[in-house]
C-alpha positions in Angstrom: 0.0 0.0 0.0 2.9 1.8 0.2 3.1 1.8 -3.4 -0.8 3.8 -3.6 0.9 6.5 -1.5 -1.1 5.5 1.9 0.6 5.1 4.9 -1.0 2.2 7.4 -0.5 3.4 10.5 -1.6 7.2 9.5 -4.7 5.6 7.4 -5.7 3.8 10.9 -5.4 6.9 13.5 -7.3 9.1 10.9 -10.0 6.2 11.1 -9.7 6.4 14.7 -10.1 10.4 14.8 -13.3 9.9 12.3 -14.3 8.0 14.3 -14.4 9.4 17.5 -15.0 13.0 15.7 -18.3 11.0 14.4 -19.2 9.7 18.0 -18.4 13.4 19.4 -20.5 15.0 16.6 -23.2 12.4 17.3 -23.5 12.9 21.1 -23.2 17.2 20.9 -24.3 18.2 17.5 -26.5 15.8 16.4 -28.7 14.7 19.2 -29.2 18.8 20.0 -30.0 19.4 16.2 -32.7 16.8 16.4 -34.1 17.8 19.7 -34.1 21.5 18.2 -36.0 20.2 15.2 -38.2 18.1 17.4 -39.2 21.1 19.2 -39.3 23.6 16.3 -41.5 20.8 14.5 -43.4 21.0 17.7 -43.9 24.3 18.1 -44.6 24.3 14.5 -47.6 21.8 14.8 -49.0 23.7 18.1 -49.2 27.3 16.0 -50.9 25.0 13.5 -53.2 24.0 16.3 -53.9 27.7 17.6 -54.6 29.2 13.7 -57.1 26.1 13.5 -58.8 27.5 16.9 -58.4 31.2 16.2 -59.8 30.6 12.8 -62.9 28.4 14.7 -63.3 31.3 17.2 -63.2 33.8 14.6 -66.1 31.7 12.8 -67.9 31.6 15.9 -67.0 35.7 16.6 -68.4 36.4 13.2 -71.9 34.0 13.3 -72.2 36.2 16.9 -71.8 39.5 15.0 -74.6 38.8 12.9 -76.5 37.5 15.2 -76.2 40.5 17.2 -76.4 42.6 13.9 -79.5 40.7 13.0 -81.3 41.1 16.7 -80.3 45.2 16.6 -81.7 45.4 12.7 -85.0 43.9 14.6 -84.9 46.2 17.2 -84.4 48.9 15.3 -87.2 48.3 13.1 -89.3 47.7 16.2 -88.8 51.0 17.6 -89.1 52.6 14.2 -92.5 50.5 13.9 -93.3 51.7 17.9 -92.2 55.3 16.6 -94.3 55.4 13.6 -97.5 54.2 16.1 -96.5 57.0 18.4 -96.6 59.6 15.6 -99.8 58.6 14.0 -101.4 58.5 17.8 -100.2 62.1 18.4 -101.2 63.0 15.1 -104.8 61.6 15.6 -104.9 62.9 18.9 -103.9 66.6 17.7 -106.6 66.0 14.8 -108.9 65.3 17.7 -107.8 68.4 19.6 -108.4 70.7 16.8 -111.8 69.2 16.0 -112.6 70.0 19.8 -111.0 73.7 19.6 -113.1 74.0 16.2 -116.3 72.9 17.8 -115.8 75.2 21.0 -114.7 78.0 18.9 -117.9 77.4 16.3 -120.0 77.0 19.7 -118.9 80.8 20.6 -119.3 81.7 17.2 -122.9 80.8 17.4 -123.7 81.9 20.6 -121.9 85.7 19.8 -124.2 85.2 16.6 -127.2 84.9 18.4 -126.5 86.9 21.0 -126.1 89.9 18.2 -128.7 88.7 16.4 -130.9 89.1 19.7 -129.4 92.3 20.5 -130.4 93.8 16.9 -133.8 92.6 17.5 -134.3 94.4 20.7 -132.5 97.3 19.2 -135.4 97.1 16.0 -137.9 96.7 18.3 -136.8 100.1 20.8 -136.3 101.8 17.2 -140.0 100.7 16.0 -141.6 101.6 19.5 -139.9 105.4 19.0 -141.0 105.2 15.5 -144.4 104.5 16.4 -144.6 106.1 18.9 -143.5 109.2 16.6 -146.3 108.1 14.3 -149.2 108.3 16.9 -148.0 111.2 18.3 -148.3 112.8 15.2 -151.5 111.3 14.2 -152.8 112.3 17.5 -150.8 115.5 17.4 -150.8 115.5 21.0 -147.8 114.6 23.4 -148.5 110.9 25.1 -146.5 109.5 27.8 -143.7 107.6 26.6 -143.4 105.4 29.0 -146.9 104.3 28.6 -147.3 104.0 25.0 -143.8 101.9 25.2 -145.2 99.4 27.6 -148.3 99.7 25.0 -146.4 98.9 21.8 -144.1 96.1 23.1 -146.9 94.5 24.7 -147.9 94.5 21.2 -145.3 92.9 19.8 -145.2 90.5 22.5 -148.3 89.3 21.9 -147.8 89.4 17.8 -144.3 86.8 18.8 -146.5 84.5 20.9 -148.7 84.2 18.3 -146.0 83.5 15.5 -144.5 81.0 17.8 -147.2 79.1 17.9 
């Protein structure tokens, strides 16, 4: 072997070295290596665990969002619906108001009316006593008591209303 250029004794202890360089790199490199893989591979599978319950919880967060989304659309329209009954009620109880207002306000409208047209009567009556009473004096041509043809005339007329009345 001599002849090849390799030298026994040198061939062995290089074995030797490998070898023990092998055993050396066995017990402090490799061993370590695999337990860093083994834990990277486990911490690799545990964030695959936690993305496969954030992404469950983040299902769950979004079916409660519209769940909650659907239930305050609901309410919403309920007090819209509630809002809308209040407004027509006020509106039908303002309508009502007025209507009570009107008829009050048409009641005093009538009763000023009448209360006028009475007053205009009695003034057409006190006009038509002087007038007549003008009239007799000056068919007479003598001066009368007032007072006394008055109570005359409108006892008169009393007795013409009675008699239209009934």
């Amino acid at each position: 072997m001599s002849d090849l250029g390799i030298d026994l004794p040198i061939l062995v202890a290089q074995l030797i070295n490998f070898s023990i360089l092998l055993g050396l790199l066995y017990l402090f490199a490799y061993k370590p290596v695999l337990r860093m893989l083994d834990a990277r591979s486990a911490r690799i599978k545990e964030s695959l665990e936690q993305t496969e319950v954030i992404k469950e919880q983040a299902v769950r967060a979004e079916e409660e969002f519209r769940a909650q989304m659907d239930k305050a659309r609901k309410e919403g329209q309920a007090a819209i619906a509630q809002a809308t009954g209040i407004g027509e009620r006020v509106k039908e109880e303002a309508r009502q108001e007025a209507r009570r207002e009107a008829e009050v306000l048409i009641a005093r409208a009538r009763a000023e009316i009448e209360r006028e047209r009475d007053e205009s009567i009695d003034q057409l009556r006190r006009e038509f006593v002087d007038v007549a009473m003008r009239a007799a004096e000056k068919v007479i041509n003598e001066s009368l008591d007032r007072a006394a043809h008055r109570r005359l005339i409108e006892g008169v007329l009393e007795e013409s209303r009675t008699l239209k009345k009934g």
